[in-house]
C-alpha positions in Angstrom: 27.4 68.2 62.7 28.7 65.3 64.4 28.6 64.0 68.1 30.7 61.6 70.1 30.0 60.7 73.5 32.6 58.7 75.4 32.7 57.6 79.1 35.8 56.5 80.9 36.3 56.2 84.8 32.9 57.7 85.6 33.7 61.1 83.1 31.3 61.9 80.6 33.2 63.6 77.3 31.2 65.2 74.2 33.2 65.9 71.3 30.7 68.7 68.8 32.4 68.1 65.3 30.6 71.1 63.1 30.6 70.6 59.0 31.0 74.3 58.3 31.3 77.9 60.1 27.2 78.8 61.1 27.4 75.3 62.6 30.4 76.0 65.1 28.8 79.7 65.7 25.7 78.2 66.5 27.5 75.7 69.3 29.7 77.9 70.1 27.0 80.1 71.6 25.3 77.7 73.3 28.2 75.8 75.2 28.4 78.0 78.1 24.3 77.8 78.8 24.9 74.0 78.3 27.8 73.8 81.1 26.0 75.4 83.6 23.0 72.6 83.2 24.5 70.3 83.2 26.7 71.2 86.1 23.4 72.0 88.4 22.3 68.7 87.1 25.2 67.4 88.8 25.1 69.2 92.2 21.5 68.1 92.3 22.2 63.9 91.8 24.9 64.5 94.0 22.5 66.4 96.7 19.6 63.3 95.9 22.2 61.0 96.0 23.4 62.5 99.6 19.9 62.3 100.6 19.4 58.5 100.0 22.4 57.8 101.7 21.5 59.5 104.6 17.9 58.3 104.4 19.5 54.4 104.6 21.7 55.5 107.3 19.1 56.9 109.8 16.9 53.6 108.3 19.6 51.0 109.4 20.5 52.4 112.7 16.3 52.5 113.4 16.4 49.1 112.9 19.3 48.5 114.5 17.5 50.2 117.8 14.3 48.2 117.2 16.5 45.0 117.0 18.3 45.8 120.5 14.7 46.6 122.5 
C-alpha cells in the first residue's frame, strides 16, 4: 500500500494506492469510519478555534474598558 498526502489552499487530500485486492477491501471498509473522524475533528478545531476568538474578543474589549476608567 502506498500513501500520498498533499495540501493545497488549506485542503488536506489522501490518495490510498493498494498493491493487490485484500488491501483495497481492507480500506475500502474503513473509509467511511475514517470520514466521519475526521470530520468531527474538524467541527471541534473549528468550535476551539471559535472559542479563542471569542475569548480574545471579550479579552480586548476588557481592556479596552479598563483603559477608558
Amino acid at each position: 500500500m502506498y500513501l500520498h498526502i498533499s495540501s493545497e489552499e488549506g485542503v488536506v487530500n489522501a490518495q490510498f494506492i493498494a498493491t493487490n485486492e485484500v488491501v483495497k477491501e481492507a480500506l475500502e471498509s474503513q473509509i467511511a469510519d475514517a470520514k466521519a473522524k475526521l470530520n468531527k475533528l474538524t467541527e471541534d478545531l473549528t468550535a476551539a478555534n471559535k472559542s479563542a476568538a471569542d475569548l480574545h474578543d471579550e479579552s480586548t474589549e476588557a481592556l479596552q474598558r479598563n483603559l477608558e476608567d
